[in-house]
C-alpha positions as CSV (number, residue, x, y, z in Angstrom):
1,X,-12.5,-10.7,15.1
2,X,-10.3,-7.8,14.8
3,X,-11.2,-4.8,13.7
4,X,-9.9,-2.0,12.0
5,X,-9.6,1.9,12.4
6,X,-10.8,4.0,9.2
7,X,-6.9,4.9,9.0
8,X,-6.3,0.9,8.3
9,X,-9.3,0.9,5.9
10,X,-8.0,4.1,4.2
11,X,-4.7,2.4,3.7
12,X,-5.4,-1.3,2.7
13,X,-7.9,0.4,0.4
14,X,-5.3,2.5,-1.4
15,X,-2.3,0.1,-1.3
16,X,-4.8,-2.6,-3.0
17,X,-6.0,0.2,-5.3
18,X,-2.8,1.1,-6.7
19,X,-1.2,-1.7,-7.7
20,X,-4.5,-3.0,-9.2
21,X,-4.4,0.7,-11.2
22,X,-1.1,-0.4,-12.5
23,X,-1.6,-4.1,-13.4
24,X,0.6,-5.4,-10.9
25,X,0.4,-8.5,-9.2
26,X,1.0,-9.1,-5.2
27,X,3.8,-11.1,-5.9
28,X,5.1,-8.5,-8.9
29,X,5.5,-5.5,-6.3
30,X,6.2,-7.6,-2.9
31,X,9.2,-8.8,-5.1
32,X,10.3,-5.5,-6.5
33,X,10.5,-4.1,-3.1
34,X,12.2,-6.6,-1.1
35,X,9.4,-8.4,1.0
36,X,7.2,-11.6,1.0
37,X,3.7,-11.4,-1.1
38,X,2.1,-12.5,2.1
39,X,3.3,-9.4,3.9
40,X,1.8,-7.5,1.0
41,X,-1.2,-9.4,0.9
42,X,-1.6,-8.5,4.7
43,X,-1.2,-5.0,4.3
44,X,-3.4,-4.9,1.8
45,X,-6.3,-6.6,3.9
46,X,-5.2,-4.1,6.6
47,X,-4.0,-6.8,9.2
48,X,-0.4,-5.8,9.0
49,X,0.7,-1.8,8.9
50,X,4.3,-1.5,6.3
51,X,6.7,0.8,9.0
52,X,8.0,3.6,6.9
53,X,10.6,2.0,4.7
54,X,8.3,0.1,3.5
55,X,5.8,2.5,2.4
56,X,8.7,4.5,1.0
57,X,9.5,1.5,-1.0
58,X,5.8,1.1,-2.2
59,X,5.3,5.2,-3.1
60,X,7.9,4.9,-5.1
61,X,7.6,2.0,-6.9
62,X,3.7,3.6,-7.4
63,X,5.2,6.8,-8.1
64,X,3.1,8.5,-5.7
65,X,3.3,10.7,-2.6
66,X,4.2,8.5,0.9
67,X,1.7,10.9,2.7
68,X,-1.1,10.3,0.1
69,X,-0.4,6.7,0.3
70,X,-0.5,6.4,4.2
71,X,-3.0,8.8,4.8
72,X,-4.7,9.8,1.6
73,X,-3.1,13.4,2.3
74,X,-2.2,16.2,-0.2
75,X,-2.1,14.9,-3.7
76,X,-4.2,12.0,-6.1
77,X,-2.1,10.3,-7.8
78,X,-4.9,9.9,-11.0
79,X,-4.5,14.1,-11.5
């Protein structure tokens, strides 16, 4: 079994989180910015890590802050 660091946790938690807080599905987001809903899915259960285009890609389409996405850092995007 593999398991993950709190910084994998932190990150699955969020990405699942966020797209939950804005009513989007898996498939909805993975589509909007360019990759397969089982990648998303993965990230999401922390087994895969998006490299940085694709957390670009997901901030914006959340509308929130890379570094708060990948590391909880510097802003919440519910104030």
């Amino acid at each position: 079994m593999k398991t993950q660091t709190p910084l994998a946790r932190g990150l699955a938690a969020r990405l699942k989180a966020t797209r939950e807080a804005k009513g989007s599905s898996v498939l909805d987001v993975a589509e909007a910015i360019g990759i397969s809903h089982r990648a998303l899915a993965s990230m999401e259960n922390g087994d895969y890590a998006p490299n940085w285009w694709q957390m670009y890609q997901l901030a914006c389409h959340y509308s929130v802050g890379p570094g708060w996405l990948a590391f909880g850092d510097a802003e919440d995007p519910a104030s």
